[in-house]
N, C-alpha and C positions, 0 to 999 in steps of 0.2 A: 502470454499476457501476465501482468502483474496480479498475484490476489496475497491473501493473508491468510497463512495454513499454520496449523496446529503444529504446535511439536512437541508437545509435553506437556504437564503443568505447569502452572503460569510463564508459558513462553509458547508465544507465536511470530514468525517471522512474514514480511514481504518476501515473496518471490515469484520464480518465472515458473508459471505451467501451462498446459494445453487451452489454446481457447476454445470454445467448444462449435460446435457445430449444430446443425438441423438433425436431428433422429429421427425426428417423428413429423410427417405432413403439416401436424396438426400444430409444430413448434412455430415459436420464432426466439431470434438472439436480441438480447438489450444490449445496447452498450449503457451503461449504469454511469446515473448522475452522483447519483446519492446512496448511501447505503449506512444503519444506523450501526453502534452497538447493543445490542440489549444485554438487559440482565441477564438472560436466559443462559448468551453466549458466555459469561460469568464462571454459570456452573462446569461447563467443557472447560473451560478454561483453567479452571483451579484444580481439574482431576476428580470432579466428583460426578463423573459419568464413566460410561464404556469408553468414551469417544478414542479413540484411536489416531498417532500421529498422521498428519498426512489430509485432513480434514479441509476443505475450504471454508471458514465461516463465514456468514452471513446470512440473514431471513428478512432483513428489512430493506425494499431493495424498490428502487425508481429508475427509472430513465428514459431510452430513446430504442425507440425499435430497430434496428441495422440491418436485420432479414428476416424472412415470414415463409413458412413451409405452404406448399400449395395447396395445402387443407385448410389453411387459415382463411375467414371469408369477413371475420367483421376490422381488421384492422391491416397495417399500410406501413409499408418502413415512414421512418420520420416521426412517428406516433410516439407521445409522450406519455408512458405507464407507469403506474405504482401494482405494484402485486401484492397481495395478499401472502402473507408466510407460507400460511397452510398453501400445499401442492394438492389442487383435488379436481378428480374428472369430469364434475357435474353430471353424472349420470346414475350415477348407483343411487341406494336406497336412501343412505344420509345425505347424500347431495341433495339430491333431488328434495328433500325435508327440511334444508335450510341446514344440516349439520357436515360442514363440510368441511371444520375444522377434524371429521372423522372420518375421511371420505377414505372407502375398503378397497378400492379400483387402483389406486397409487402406490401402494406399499402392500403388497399381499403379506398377509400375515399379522398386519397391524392396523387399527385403524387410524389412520389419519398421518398424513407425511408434509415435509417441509424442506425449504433448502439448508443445505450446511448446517443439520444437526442430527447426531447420532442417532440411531435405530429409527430416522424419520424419513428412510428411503433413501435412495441413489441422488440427489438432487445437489450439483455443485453449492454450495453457496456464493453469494452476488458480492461481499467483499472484493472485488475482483472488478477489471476493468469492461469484463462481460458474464453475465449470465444468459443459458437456455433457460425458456419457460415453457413449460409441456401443458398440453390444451390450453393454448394462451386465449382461445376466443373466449374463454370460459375465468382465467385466472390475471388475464388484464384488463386491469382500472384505468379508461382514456382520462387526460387529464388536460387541463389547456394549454395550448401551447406556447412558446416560453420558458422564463425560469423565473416565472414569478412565483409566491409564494413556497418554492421548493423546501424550506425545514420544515414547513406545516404539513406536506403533502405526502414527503416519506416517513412521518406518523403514521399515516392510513395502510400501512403493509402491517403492524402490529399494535403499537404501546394505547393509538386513540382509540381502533375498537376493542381493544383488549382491556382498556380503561374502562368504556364504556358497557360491554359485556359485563361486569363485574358489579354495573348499575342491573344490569337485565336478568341477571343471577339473584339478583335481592331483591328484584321488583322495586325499585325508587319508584317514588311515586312523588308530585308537586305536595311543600307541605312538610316534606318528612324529614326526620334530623336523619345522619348516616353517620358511622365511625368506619372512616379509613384506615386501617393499619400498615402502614408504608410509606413511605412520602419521596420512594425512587420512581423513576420516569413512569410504571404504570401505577402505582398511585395518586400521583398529581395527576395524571389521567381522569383514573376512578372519579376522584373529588369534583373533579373542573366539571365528569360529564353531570358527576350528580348535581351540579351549580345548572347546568345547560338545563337539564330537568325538571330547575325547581325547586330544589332542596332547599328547605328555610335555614339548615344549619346543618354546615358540614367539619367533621374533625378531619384532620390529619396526625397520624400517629407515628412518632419518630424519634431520633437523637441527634440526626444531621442536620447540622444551623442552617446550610444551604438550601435544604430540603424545607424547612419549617418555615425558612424565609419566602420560597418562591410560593409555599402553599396558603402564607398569609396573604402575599400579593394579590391572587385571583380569587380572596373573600371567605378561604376557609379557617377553619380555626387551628392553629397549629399546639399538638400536643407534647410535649419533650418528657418520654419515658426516662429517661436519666434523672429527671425531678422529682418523680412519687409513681407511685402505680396510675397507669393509664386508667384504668376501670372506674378508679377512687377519680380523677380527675374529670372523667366526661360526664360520671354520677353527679357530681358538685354542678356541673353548668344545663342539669337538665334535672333539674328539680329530685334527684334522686330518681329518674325511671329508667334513665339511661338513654340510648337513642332505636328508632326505628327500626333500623335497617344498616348491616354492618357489611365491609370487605374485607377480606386477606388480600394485601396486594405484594404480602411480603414471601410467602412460601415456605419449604423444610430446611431453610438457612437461616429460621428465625434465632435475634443472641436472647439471651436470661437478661430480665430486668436487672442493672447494676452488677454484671460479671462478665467476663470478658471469654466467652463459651454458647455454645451455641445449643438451644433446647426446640426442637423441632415443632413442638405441639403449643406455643406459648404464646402464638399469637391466635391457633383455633380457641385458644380456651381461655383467651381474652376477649374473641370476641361473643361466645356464650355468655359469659359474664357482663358485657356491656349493653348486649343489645337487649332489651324489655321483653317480658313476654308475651307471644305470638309471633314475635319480630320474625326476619330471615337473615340469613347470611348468603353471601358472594362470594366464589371463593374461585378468583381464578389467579390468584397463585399458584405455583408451581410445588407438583408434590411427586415424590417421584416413588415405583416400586421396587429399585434398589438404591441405594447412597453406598459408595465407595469407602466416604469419608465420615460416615454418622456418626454420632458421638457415644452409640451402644450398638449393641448385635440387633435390637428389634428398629433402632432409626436406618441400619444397615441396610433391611430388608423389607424398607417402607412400611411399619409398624411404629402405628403411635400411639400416646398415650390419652385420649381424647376423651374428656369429660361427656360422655355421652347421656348419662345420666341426667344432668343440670339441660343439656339438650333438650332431652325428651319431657323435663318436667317443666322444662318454661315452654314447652311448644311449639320452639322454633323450627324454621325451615332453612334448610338451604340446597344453594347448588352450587355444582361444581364443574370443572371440565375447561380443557384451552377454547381462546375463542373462534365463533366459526365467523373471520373477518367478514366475507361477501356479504355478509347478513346485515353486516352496520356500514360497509364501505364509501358505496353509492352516496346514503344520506348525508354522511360524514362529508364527502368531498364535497359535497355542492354549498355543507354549510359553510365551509372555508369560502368556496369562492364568490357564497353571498357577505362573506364578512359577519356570520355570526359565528364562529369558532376562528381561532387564532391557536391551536394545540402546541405550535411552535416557541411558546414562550418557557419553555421544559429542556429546549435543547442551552447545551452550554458551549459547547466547542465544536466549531465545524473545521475537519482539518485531512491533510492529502493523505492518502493509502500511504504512504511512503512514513506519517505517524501512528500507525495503528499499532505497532507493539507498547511505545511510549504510553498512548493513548488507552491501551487496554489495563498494563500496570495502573496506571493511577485513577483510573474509573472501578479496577478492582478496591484499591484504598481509600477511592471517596475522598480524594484530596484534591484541592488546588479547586475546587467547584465544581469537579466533573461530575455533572447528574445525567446529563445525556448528550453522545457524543453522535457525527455525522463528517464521514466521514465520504471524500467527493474521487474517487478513480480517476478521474480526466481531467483534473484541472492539472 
């Protein structure tokens, strides 16, 4: 079969390898409609992981079930699924507790695994005209059958409850202003769920026109760090107190206000600074315990510089941690198919396996409008 394997820094090729087969009773095969880029893939992507040639990527992954292991009891070839990134067993301790974005049963040694990403277990990734999914009764989302709504629906494997987690990290509540920092696919996420929510006023924080633009569309307020300090900016349109409740939706690839270099800690320690105190923070960005490519020895080895101080004296809270999809999946997909989420208006280009090297360059560059890309194996 065709997938899209690593080979280096910034370069991944189409090509032919193994399709996979049933392992486990408890498996069954997709053949895959859809399957995203995300940021995440980004980071392998540029070398600033372990990741190793040879890699399938892919986490964000929908389609049609082609065979079912005889352990499998609630689902049927033909079955149209969306999966969840996170690979997890449903039975360990974090499963079982709702956290199964950390589930210890999949990855021994680690908690919590995924397809097609470094140190996140054995799991092909679905880039690829097929992927296995292991405890599939447990890690597929039935969906309706058809190919209706398909860009909104392979949202639901990451970027909507990942968006939306990142609201559940800060506690939004109806009412409350939020500062987004990001305005790539899961921050427009973040913003839209804190819109679904309630939020009387929501910022987006960015430089990308594209990104500013689509975050204005769906009623947020778009900030353009390139024009003055964010902080000074969201202060001016909230009476000086700043706002409620804030995200990171950007991670340890944040750049320096006005330079063209990248300062890891610049967006935690803007969002201390913005958000009021008592407030909380969100933080599921992406942070990693080593960086290949850090811009010091202490960004190197996942050490930052973090105003901790200004934290503790404004009294804020936060959290952090990837999301545990299962936990928002469910509600998410129904609200799509009742027609009150449309998450789909975030994707930009949907386009064959056969462009995903093209595809991956210029969504690395942020050119051409690529905010989020979907890409279709079978057509």
């Amino acid at each position: 079969m065709k997938a899209v394997v690593y080979k280096g820094p910034f370069e991944v090729a189409v090509e032919q390898v193994e399709k996979p087969g049933l392992q486990h009773p408890n498996d069954v095969i997709v053949r895959v409609t859809s399957t995203a880029i995300c940021g995440s893939d980004l980071h392998m992507y540029e070398g600033r992981t372990a990741a190793e040639p040879g890699i399938v990527f892919g986490h964000e992954n929908l389609g049609i079930i082609e065979e079912t292991g005889d352990g499998v009891s609630s689902l049927k070839r033909g079955d149209r699924v969306v999966m969840p990134f996170n690979v997890a067993c449903g039975f360990c301790k974090n499963c079982t507790a709702g956290f199964t974005g950390f589930c210890v049963t999949v990855n021994p040694g680690f908690a919590g695994g995924a397809y097609g990403y470094v140190a996140m277990g054995p799991f092909t990734g679905g880039q690829a005209e097929y992927v296995r999914v292991p405890y599939a009764d447990f890690n597929c989302l039935k969906l309706p059958e058809g190919d209706a709504n398909e860009s909104d629906f392979v949202l639901l494997a990451d970027i909507f409850p990942t968006g939306y987690h990142g609201n559940e990290l800060a506690d939004v509540r109806p009412g409350e202003s939020v500062a987004v920092y990001g305005g790539g696919p899961v921050g427009l996420m973040a913003a839209y769920s804190a819109l679904l929510r309630g939020a009387r006023k929501v910022f987006v924080v960015d430089r990308v026109a594209e990104r500013l633009q689509k975050a204005e569309e769906i009623g947020a307020i778009p900030v353009n760090f390139a024009d003055g300090n964010p902080v000074e900016q969201i202060k001016d349109q909230t009476e000086g107190e700043g706002t409620d409740k804030g995200i990171d939706a950007v991670g340890y690839q944040a750049q320096a206000r006005g330079e063209d270099r990248e300062e890891p800690a610049t967006v935690l320690n803007s969002l201390v600074e913005t958000v009021r105190p008592t407030g909380a923070l969100g933080i599921p960005g992406l942070y990693v315990p080593s960086d290949p490519g850090g811009p010091d020895e202490q960004a190197k080895q996942g050490k930052l510089l973090v105003a901790i101080g200004r934290l503790f004296e404004k009294g804020l809270r936060l959290g952090t941690g990837q999301c545990n999809v299962k936990r928002y999946n469910r509600q998410l997909r129904d609200m799509i198919i009742e027609g009150r989420a449309r998450p789909g208006f975030v994707v930009s280009h949907e386009l064959s396996l056969d462009e995903a090297p093209s595809a991956y360059d210029k969504f690395d560059k942020r050119v051409e409008g690529y905010t989020k890309v979907v890409l279709h194996p079978n057509r």
